[in-house]
C-alpha positions in Angstrom: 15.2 -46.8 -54.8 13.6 -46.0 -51.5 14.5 -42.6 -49.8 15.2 -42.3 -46.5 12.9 -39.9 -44.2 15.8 -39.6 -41.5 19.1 -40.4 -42.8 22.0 -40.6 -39.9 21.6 -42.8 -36.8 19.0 -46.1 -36.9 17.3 -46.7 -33.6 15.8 -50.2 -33.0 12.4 -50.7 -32.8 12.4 -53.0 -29.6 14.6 -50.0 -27.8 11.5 -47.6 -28.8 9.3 -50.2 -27.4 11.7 -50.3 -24.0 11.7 -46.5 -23.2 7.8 -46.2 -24.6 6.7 -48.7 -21.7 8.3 -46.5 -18.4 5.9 -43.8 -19.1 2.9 -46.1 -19.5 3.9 -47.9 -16.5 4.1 -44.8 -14.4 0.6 -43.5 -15.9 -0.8 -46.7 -14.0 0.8 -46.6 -10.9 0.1 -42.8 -10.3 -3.8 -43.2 -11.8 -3.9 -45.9 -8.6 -2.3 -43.7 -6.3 -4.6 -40.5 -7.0 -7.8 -42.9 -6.9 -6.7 -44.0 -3.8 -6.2 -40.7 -2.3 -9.2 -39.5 -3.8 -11.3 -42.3 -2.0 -9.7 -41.0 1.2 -10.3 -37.8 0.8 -14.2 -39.0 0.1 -14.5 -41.2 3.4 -12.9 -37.9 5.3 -15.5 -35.5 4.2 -18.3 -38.3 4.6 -17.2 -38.4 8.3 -17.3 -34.4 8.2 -20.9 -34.2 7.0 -22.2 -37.2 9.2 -24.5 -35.8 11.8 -23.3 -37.2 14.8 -20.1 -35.2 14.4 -22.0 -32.0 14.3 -22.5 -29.8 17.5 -26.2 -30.3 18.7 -28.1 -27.1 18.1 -30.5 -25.5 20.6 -34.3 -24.9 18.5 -35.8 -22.1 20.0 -39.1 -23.6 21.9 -41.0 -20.2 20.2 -41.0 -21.7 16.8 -42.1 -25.1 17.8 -45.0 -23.9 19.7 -46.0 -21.5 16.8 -45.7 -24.6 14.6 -48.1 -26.8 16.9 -50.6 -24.0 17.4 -51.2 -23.8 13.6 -51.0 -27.5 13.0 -53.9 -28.0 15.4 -51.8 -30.2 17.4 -49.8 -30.1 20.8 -47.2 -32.5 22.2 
């Protein structure tokens, strides 16, 4: 005679399959939505570190002669 383990109230086996899928289905849809934000968040801080978006720095014309001088060289 076969015992049991949970003796009481029966739940069917396609009803555990119903409620199982909701949380799968929202662990798809939210993995797209974070990959998506996450691509955005990459293009953003591509366009941060591009160069043309940086302020133009003044060299001082000191160094660059001291580097032509030892080089051998002049522009």
């Amino acid at each position: 005679m076969p015992q049991e383990s949970m003796p009481g109230v029966k739940i069917p086996t396609s009803l555990l399959l119903s409620l199982g899928t909701i949380p799968v289905l929202a662990v798809l849809l939210g993995s797209k939505a974070v990959l998506q934000v996450m691509r955005e968040v990459g293009e953003a801080s591509e366009e941060i570190f591009r160069g043309d978006r940086l302020p133009i720095l003044e060299l001082e014309t000191q160094n660059s002669e001291q580097v032509s001088e030892r080089s051998g060289s002049s522009f």
